[in-house]
ZALOZA-401123 format. One line per field, with one value per residue (C-alpha): residue number from 1; x, y negated, z. Coordinates in pm, 1 decimal, decimal comma. Each point is the difference from the previous one (the first is absolute). Layout:
<atoms>
num = [NUM | ...]
X = [X | ...]
Y = [Y | ...]
Z = [Z | ...]
</atoms>
This chain:
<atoms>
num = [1 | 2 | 3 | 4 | 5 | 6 | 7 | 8 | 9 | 10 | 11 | 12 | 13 | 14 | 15 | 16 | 17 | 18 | 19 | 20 | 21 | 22 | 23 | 24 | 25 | 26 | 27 | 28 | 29 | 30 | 31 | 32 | 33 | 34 | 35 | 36 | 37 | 38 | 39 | 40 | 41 | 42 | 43 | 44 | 45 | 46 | 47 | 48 | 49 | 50 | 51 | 52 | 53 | 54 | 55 | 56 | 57 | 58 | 59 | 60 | 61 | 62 | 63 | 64 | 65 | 66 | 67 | 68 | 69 | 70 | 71 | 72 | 73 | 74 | 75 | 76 | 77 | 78 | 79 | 80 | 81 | 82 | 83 | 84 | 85 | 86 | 87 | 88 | 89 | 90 | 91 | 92 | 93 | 94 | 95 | 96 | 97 | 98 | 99 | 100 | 101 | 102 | 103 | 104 | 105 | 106 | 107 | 108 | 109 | 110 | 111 | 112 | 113 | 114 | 115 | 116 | 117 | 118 | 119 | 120 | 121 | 122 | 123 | 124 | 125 | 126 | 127 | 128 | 129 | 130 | 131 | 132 | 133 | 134 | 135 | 136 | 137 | 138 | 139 | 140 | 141 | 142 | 143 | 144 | 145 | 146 | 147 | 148 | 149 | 150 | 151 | 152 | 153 | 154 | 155 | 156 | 157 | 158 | 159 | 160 | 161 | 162 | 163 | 164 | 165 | 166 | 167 | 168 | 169 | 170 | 171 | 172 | 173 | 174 | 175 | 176 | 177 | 178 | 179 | 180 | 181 | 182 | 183 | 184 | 185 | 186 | 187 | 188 | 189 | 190 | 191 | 192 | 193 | 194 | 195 | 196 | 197 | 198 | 199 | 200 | 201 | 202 | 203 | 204 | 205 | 206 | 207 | 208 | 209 | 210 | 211 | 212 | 213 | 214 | 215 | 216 | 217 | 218 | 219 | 220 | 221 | 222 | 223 | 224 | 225 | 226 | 227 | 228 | 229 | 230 | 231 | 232 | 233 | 234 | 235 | 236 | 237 | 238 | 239 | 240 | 241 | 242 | 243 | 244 | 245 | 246 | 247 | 248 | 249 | 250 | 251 | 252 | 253 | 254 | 255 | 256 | 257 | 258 | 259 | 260 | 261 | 262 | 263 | 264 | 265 | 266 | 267 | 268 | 269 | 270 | 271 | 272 | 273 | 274 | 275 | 276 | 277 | 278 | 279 | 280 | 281 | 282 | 283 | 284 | 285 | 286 | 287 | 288 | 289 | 290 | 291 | 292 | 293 | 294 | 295 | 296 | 297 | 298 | 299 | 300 | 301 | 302 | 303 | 304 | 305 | 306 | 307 | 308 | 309 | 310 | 311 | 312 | 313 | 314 | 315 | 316 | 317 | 318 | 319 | 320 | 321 | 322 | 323 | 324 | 325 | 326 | 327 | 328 | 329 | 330 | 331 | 332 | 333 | 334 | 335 | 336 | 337 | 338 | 339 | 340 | 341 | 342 | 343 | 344 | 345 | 346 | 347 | 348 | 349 | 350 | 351 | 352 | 353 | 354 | 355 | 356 | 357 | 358 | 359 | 360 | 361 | 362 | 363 | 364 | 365 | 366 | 367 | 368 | 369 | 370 | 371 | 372 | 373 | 374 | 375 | 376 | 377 | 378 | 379 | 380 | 381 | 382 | 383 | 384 | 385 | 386 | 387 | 388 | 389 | 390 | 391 | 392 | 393 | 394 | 395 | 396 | 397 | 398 | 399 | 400 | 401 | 402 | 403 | 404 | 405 | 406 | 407 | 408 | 409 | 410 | 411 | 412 | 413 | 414 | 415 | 416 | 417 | 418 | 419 | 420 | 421 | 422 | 423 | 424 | 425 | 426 | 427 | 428 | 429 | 430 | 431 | 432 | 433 | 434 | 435 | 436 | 437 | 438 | 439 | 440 | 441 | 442 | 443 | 444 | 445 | 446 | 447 | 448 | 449 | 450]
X = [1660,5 | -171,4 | -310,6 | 166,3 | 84,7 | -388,7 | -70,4 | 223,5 | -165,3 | -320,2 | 44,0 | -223,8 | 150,4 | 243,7 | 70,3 | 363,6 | 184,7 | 303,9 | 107,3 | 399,3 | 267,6 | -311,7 | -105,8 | -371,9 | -49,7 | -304,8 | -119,5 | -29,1 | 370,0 | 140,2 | -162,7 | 141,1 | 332,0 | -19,7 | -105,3 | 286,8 | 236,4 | -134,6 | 104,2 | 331,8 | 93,6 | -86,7 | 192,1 | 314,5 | -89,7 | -143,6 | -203,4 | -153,3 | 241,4 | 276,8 | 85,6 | 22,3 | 166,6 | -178,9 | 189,6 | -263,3 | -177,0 | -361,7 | -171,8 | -309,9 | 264,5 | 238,3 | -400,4 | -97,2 | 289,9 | -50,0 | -301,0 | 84,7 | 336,8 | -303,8 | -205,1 | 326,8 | 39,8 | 305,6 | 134,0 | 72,5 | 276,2 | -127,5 | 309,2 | 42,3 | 302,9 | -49,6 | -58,4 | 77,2 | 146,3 | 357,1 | -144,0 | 278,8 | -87,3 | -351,5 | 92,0 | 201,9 | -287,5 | -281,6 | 195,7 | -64,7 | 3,1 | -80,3 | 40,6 | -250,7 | 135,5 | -226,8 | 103,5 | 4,5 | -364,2 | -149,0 | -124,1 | 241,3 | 197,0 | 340,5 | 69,7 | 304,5 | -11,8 | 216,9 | -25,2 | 50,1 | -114,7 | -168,1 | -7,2 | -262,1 | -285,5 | -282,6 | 59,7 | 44,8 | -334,0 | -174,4 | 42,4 | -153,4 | -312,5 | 33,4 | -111,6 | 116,0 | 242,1 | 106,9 | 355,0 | -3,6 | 229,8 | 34,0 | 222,8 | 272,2 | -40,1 | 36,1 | 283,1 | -1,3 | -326,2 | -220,4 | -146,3 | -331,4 | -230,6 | -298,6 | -264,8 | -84,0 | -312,9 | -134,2 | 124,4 | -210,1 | -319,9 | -58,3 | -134,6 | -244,8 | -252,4 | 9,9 | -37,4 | -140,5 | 295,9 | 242,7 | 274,0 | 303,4 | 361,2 | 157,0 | 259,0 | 222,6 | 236,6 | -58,6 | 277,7 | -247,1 | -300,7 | -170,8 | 58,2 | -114,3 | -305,9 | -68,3 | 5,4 | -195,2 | -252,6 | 10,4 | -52,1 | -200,8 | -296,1 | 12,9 | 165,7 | 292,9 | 390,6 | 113,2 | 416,6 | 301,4 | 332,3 | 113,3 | -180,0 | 99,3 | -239,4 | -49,4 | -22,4 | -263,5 | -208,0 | 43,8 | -98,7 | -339,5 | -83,5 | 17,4 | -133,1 | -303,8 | 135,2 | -224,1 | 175,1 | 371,4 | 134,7 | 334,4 | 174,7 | 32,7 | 354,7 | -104,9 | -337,6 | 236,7 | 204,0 | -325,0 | -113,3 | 309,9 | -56,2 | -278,1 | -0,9 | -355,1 | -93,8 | 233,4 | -214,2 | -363,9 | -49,5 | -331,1 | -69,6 | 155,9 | -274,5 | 187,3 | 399,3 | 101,7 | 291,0 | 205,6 | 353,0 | 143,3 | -142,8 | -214,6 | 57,3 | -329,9 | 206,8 | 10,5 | -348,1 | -166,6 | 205,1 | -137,3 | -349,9 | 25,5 | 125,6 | -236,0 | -342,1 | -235,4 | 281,1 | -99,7 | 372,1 | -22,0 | 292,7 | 120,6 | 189,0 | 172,3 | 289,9 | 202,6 | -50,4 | -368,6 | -159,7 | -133,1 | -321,9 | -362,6 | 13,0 | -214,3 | 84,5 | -135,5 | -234,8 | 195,8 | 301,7 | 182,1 | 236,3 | -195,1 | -99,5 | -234,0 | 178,5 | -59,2 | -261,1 | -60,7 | 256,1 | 198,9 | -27,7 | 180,6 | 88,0 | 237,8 | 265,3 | 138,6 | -44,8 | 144,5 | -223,7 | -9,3 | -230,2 | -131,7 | -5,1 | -175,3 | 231,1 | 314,2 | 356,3 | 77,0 | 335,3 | 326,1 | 264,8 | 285,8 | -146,2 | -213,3 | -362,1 | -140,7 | -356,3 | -92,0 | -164,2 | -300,8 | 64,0 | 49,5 | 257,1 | 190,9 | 15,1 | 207,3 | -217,1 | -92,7 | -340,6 | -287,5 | -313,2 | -382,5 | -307,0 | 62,3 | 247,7 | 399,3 | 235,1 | 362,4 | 257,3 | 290,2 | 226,2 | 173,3 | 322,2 | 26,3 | -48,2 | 313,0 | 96,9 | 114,7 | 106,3 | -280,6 | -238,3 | -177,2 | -60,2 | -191,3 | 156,4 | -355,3 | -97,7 | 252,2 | 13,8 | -397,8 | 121,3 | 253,3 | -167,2 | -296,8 | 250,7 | 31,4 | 266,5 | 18,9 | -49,2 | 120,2 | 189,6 | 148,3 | 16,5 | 306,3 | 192,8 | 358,2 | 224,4 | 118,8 | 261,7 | -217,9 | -349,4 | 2,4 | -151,1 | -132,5 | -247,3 | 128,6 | -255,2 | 126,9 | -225,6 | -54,8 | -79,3 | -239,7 | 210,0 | 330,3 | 60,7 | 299,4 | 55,5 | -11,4 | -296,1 | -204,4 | 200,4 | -121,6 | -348,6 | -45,0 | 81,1 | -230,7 | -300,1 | 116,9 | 22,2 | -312,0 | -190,3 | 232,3 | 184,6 | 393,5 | 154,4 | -221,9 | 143,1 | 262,8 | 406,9 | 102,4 | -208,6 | 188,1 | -69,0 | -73,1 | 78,3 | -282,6 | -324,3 | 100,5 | 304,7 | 106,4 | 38,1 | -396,1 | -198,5 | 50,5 | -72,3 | -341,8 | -61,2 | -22,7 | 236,9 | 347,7 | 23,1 | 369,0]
Y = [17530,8 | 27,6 | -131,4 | -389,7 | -27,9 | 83,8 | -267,9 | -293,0 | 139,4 | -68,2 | -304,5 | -335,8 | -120,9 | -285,9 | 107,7 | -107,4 | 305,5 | -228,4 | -371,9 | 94,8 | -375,8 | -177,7 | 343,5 | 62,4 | 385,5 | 142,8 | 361,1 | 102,7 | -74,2 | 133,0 | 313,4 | 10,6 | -78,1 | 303,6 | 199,4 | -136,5 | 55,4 | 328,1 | 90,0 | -179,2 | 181,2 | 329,2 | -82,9 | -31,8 | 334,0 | -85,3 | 192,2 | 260,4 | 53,8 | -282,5 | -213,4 | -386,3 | -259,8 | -332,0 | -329,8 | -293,6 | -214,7 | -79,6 | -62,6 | 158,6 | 142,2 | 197,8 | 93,2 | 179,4 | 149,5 | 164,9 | 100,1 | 129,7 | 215,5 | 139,0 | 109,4 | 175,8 | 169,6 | -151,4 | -53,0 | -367,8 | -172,9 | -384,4 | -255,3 | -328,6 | -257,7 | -42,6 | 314,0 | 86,2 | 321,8 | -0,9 | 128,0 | 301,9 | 92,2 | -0,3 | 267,4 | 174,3 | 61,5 | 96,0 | 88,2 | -137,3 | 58,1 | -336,4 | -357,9 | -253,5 | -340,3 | -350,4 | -315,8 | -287,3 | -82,8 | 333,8 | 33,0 | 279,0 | 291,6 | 238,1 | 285,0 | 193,1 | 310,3 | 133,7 | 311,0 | 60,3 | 344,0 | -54,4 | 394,9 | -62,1 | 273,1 | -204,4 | -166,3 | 308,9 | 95,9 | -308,8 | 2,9 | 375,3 | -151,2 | -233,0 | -330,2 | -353,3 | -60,3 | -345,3 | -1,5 | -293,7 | -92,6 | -157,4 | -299,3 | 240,0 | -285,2 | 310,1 | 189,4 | 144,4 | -81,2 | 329,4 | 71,1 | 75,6 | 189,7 | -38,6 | 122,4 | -323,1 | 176,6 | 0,4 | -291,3 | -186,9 | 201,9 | -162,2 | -316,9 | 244,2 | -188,2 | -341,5 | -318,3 | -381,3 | -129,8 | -275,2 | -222,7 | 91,9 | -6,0 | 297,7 | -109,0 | 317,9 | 90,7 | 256,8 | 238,8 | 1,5 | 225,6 | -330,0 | -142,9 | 313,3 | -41,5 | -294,4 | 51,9 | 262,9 | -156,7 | -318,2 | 133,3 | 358,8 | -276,4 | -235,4 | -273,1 | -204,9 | 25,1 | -341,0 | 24,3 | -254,1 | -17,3 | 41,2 | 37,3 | -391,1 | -166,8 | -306,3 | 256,8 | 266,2 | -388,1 | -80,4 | 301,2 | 3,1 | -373,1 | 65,3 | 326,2 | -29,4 | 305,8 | 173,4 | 214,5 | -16,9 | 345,2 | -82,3 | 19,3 | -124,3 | -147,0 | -199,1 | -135,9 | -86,7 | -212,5 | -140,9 | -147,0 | -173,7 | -239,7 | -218,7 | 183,6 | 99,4 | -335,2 | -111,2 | 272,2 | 38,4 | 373,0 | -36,9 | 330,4 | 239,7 | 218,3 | 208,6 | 79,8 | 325,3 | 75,3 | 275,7 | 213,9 | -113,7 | -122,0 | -345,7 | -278,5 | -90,5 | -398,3 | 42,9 | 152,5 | -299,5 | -264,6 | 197,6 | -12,1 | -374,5 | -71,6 | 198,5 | -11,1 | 139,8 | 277,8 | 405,4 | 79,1 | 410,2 | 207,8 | 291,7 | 322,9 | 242,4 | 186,4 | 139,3 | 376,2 | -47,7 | -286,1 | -249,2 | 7,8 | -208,5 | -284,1 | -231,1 | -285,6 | -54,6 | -303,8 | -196,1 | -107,6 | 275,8 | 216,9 | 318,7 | 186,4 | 303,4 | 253,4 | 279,2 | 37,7 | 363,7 | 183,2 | -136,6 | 151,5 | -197,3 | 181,7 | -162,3 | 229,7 | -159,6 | -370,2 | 90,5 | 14,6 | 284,5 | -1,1 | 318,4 | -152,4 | 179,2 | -231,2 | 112,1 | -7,9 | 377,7 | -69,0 | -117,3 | 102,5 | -104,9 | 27,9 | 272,8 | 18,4 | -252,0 | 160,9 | 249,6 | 326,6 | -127,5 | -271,8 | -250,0 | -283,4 | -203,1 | -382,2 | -95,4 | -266,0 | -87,5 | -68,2 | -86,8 | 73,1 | -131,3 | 216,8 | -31,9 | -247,5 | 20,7 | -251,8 | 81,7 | -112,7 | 81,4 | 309,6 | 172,2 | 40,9 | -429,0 | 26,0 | -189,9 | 237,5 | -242,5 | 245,5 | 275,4 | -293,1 | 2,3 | -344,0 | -41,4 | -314,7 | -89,5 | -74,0 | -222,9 | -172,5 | -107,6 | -177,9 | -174,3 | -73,4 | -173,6 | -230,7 | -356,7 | -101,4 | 412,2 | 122,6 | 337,4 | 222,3 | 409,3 | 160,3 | 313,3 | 162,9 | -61,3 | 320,5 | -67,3 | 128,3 | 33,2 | -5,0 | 170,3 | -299,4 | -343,7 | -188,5 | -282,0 | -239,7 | -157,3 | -271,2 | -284,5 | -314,9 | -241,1 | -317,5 | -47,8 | 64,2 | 34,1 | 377,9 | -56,8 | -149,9 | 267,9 | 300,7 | -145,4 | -96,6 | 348,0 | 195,2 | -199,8 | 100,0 | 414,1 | -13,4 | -182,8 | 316,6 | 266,3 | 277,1 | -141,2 | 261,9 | -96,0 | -378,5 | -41,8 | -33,0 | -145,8 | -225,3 | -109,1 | -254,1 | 126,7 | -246,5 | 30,9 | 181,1 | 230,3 | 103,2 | 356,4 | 60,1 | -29,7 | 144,4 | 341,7 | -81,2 | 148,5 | -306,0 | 213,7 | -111,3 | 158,5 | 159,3 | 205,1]
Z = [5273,7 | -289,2 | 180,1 | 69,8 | -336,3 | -107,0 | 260,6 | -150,2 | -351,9 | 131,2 | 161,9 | -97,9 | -304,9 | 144,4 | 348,2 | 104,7 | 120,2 | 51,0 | 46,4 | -71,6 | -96,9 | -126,9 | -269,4 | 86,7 | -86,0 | -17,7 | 97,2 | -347,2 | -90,2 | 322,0 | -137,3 | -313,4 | 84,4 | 266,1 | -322,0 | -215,8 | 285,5 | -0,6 | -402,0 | 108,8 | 301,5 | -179,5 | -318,3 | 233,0 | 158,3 | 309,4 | 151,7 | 275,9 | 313,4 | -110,9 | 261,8 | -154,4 | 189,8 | -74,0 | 80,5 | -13,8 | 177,4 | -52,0 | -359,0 | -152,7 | -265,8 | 283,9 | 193,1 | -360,7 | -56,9 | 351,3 | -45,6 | -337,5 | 198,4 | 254,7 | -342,0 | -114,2 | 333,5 | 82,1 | 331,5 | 55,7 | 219,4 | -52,7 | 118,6 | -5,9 | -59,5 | 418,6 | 111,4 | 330,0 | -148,9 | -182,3 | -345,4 | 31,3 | 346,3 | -114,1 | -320,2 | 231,9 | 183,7 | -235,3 | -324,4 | -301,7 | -423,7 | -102,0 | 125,0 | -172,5 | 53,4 | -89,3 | -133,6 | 281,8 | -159,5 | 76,5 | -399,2 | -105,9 | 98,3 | -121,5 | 90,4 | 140,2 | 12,5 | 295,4 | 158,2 | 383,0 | 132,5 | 378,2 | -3,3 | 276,3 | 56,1 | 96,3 | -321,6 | -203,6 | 160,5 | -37,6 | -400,7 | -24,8 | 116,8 | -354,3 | 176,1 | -50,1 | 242,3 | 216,0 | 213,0 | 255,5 | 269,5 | 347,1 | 80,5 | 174,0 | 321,3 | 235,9 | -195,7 | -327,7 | -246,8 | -25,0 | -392,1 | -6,2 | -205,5 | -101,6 | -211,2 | -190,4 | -123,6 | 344,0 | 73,2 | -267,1 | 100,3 | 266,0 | -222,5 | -233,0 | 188,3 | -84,0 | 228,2 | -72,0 | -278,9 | 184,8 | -128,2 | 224,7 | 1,7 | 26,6 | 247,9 | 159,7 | -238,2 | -292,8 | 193,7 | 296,9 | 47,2 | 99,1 | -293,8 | -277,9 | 257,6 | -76,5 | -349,1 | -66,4 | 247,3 | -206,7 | -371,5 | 89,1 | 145,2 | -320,7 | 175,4 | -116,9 | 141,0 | 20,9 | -31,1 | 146,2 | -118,1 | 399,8 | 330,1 | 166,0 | 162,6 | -248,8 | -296,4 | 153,9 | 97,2 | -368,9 | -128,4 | 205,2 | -65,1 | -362,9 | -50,2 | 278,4 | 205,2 | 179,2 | 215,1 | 115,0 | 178,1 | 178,3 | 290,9 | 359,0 | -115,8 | -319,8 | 238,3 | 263,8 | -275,6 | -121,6 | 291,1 | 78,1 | -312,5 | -129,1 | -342,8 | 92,2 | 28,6 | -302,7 | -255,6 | -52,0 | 155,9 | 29,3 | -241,9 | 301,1 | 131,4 | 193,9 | 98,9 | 52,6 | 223,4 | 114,0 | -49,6 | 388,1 | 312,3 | -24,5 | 233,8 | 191,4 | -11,7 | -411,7 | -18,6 | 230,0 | -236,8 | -337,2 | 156,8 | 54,2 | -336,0 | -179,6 | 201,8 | -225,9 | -162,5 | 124,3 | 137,5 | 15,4 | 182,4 | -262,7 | 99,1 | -211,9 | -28,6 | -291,5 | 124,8 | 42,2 | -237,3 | 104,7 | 220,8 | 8,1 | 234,5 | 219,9 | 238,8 | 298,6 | -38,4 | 330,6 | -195,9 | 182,4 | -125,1 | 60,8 | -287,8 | -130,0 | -249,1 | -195,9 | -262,0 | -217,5 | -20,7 | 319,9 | 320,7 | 311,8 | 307,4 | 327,8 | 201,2 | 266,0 | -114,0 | -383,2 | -278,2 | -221,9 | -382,5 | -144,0 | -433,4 | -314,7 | -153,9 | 185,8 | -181,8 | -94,8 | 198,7 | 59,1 | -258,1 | 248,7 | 361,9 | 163,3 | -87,1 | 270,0 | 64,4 | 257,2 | -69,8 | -10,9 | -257,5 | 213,4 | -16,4 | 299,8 | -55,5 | 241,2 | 47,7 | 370,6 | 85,9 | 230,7 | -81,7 | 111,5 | -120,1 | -406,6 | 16,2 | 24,2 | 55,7 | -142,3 | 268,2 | -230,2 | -162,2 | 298,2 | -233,3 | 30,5 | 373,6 | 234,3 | 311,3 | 279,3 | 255,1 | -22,7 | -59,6 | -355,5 | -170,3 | -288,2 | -246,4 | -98,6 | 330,0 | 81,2 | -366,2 | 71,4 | 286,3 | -137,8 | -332,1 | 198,8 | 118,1 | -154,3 | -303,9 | -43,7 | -364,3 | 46,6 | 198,1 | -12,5 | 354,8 | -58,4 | 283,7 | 14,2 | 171,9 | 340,6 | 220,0 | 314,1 | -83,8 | -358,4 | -162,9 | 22,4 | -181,1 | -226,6 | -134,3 | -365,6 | -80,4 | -257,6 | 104,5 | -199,8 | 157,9 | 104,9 | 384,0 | 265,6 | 50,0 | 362,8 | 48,8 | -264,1 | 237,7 | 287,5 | -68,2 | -211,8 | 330,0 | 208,1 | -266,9 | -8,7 | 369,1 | 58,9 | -216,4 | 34,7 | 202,7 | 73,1 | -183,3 | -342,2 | 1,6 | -258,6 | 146,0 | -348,0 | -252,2 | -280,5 | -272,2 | -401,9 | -209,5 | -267,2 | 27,6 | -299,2 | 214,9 | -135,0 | 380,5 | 37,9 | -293,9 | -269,2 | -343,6 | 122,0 | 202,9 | 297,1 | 299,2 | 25,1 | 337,2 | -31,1]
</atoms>
């Protein structure tokens, strides 16, 4: 890592490397407090092959001391106050010597020291090799969360090469690959990491009207909540240049009302996966949905409709599931797809599809055509169980105006019938109260299917 921290050293005198509660911090002090967090972490007797819970949030101050664990050759579990990992399930998992926990300010740390063997051999491998280490873990949607390892050395070189600076806000949380992306894409290109205090809508509008934000990566979920206000209209986002989105399946409804709000904004389709990294990107130019991936170092290949990823920057494995790669090196995403010439279009993870007596429904499908629908602001498509048929699709939505349940059943049915097969339309649609229903969104802003 030692080559970031020459880059912040380096940078022009006064670039921002973070816009964190108001604190402007320039490149040159996030690299000396990475060097004084350094002499601290190795006074406490830190160093190569510990693994060091950190509890935190973002702030330049809990990004240093990061990068300063990666210098040490640590192996680090970040968590946050939200994460969608119990903190002890997560330590059960991957182990752990030390937890580092920050103030609710981000600006300092203590330290605990408490020791929890993972007696795992893919970990007692990994620190032979004596490289920095990152632990990350999935949501556990689709049973229990898997840990996974990765080198964070190789993780970071994929940003050796840097790209034109941007002011962005890191938005996917600092316990998600997405959002250690996001980071190190930020800072190893110079730009500046513009922070919130919490990921509402009103906040992240704020934040961008203030701070001229360039570039916004999100998801489908928070876009979807976006375009049900006027907040765009309410703040001067003019500064956007381009929104990033990915994490779950985009509705083409939510992607026509994002185009219409912000006309001369470059909206760009991501993919990535925790196992794999996260992959170049380009949208096709018709406001579509299709997409080109992969980029050096990816290879894409499709078996029967799923799409599998061959990564140089590939986790080194699971520490709690088996290894998830073929022979060959390559890796199932469960991800459904169709493809034309260079261009895929992700229909959805076959784990979240409904089975309605042998026939296969896929919830974004039928959420499109429901969102399209007038006074919609959102809606979750799950599968309920069912005695005869297995399951049945069940269509939760939020409504942006009050309306009689019958008349929104009815006239929803008419719409899924009018577009699709019988057996897709929904039997039940029920009412959330509030678009932040817990029943509708993870603390990842991605939509709760189980």
């Amino acid at each position: 890592m030692d080559w970031l921290l020459d880059r912040f050293r380096n940078a022009p005198q006064g670039s921002i490397a973070f816009v964190h509660l108001g604190r402007r911090i320039s490149y040159a002090a996030l690299a000396a407090h990475t060097e004084q967090s350094i002499d601290r972490l190795q006074a406490r007797g830190l160093g190569g092959g510990l693994t060091v819970a950190l509890v935190a949030d973002y702030s330049p101050e809990v990004f240093s001391t990061i990068l300063a664990l990666a210098v040490l050759k640590c192996i680090v579990v970040p968590l946050t106050r939200d994460s969608v990992v119990e903190e002890s399930q997560a330590l059960a998992i991957s182990g752990c010597d030390h937890v580092l926990q920050f103030d609710a300010e981000g600006r300092d740390w203590s330290l605990q020291t408490r020791y929890l063997p993972a007696n795992n051999a893919l970990m007692d491998g990994f620190r032979a090799g004596q490289h920095a280490g990152l632990v990350l873990f999935s949501s556990g949607s689709t049973g229990a969360p898997k840990g996974m390892l990765h080198d964070f050395e190789r993780v970071a070189e994929k940003f050796r090469l840097a790209r034109q600076p941007v002011v962005a806000i890191p938005f996917l949380m600092l316990d998600h690959f997405g959002g250690i992306n996001t980071l190190l894409a930020i800072t190893a290109s110079l730009g500046t990491a513009v922070t919130t205090p919490n990921r509402a809508v009103a906040t992240i509008c704020e934040a961008i009207a203030a701070n001229r934000v360039q570039l916004l990566p999100t998801t489908p979920s928070f876009l979807t909540l976006l375009a049900a206000t006027d907040l765009s209209r309410r703040y001067d986002l003019s500064s956007l240049q381009r929104i990033t989105y990915g994490t779950e399946t985009m509705p083409q409804a939510t992607l026509d009302r994002i185009r219409a709000r912000f006309p001369g904004v470059e909206l760009q389709q991501t993919y990535g996966l925790s196992e794999v990294g996260v992959l170049r990107s380009q949208s096709r130019p018709d406001g579509s949905l299709w997409v080109r991936i992969g980029g050096a170092g990816f290879e894409t290949e499709v078996r029967d409709g799923i799409l599998w990823i061959r990564s140089d920057y590939r986790m080194v494995g699971y520490l709690n599931a088996p290894s998830g790669f073929d022979a060959a090196g390559w890796f199932n995403t469960q991800d459904r797809v169709e493809v034309d010439g260079d261009y895929f279009r992700i229909l959805g993870r076959i784990t979240d599809l409904i089975n309605v007596g042998g026939q296969k429904v896929y919830p974004a499908e039928v959420e499109d055509v429901i969102l399209a629908q007038p006074n919609i602001d959102d809606v979750v498509v799950v599968g309920e169980k069912h005695a005869l048929l297995g399951q049945i699709v069940v269509a939760r939505v939020v409504l942006h105006e009050p309306e009689a349940a019958d008349a929104l059943r009815l006239r929803l049915r008419k719409a899924c019938l009018a577009r699709l097969a019988a057996f897709k339309v929904p039997v039940k649609v029920e009412l959330l109260d509030q678009t932040l229903d817990p029943a509708l969104y993870s603390v990842r802003f991605k939509k709760m299917r189980r």
